[in-house]
N, C-alpha and C positions, 0 to 999 in steps of 0.2 A: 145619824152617826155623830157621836161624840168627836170635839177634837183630844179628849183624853186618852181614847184608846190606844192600842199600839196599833204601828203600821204592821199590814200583813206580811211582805216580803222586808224583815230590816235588813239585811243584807244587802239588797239591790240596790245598786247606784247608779244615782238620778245623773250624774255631772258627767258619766263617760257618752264616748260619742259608737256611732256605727261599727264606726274604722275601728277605734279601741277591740272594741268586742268581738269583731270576727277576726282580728290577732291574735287577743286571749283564746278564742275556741280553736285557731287555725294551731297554736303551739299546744292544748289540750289535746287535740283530735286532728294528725295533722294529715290521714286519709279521708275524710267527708269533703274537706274542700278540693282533696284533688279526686275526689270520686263523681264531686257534682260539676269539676272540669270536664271530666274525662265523658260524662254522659252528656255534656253541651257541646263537647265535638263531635261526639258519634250522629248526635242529631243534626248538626251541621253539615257533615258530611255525609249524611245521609240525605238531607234536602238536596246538597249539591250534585251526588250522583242519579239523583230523581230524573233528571232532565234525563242523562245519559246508561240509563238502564238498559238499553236494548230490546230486545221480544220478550225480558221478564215481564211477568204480569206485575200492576200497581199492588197487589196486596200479599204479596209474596214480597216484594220491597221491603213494603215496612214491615211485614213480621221479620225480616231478616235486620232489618234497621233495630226493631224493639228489642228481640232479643240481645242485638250487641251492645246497645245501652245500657242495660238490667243487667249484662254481666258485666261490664267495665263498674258500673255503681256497685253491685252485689261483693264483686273482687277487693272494691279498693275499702268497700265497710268488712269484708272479712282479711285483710290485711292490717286494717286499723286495730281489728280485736288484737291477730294476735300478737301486734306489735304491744298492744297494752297488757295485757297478760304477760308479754317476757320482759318488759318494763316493772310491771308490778312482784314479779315474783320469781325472776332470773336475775335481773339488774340491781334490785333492791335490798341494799344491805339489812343484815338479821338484824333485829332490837332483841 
């Protein structure tokens, strides 16, 4: 590889940090981060109720557990859409 060439991504910048970057996608997209909250406490408190389940069986648990996570993630990415959609073409003054 030449150093002539052009870089592949020239857009991407080298100098931002972590933090930067999941601000800029948290105000792009601002249900993925609380969709990927909302399924880290379902699994949270799904391990927490583990202990205190009662005579439910272990795998009836966590299918009860997986589904509630997959819909809190599933809800808060189809909340995102259509917040983006009425943003892009409700909100969005005509040119």
């Amino acid at each position: 590889m030449s150093p002539s060439q052009e870089p592949v991504f020239p857009d991407y910048e080298t100098e931002t940090s972590q933090t930067s970057k999941l601000i800029k996608k948290f105000t792009e997209t601002p249900f993925v981060p609380i969709g990927m909250g909302g399924f880290a406490c379902v699994v949270a408190y799904g391990l927490y109720k583990l202990k205190h389940r009662g005579d439910m069986k272990m795998s009836l648990h966590l299918i009860h557990m997986r589904v509630a996570a997959q819909g809190f993630a599933v809800g808060a990415l189809t909340c995102g859409v259509l917040y983006s959609l009425f943003r892009d073409y409700v909100v969005k003054p005509k040119e």
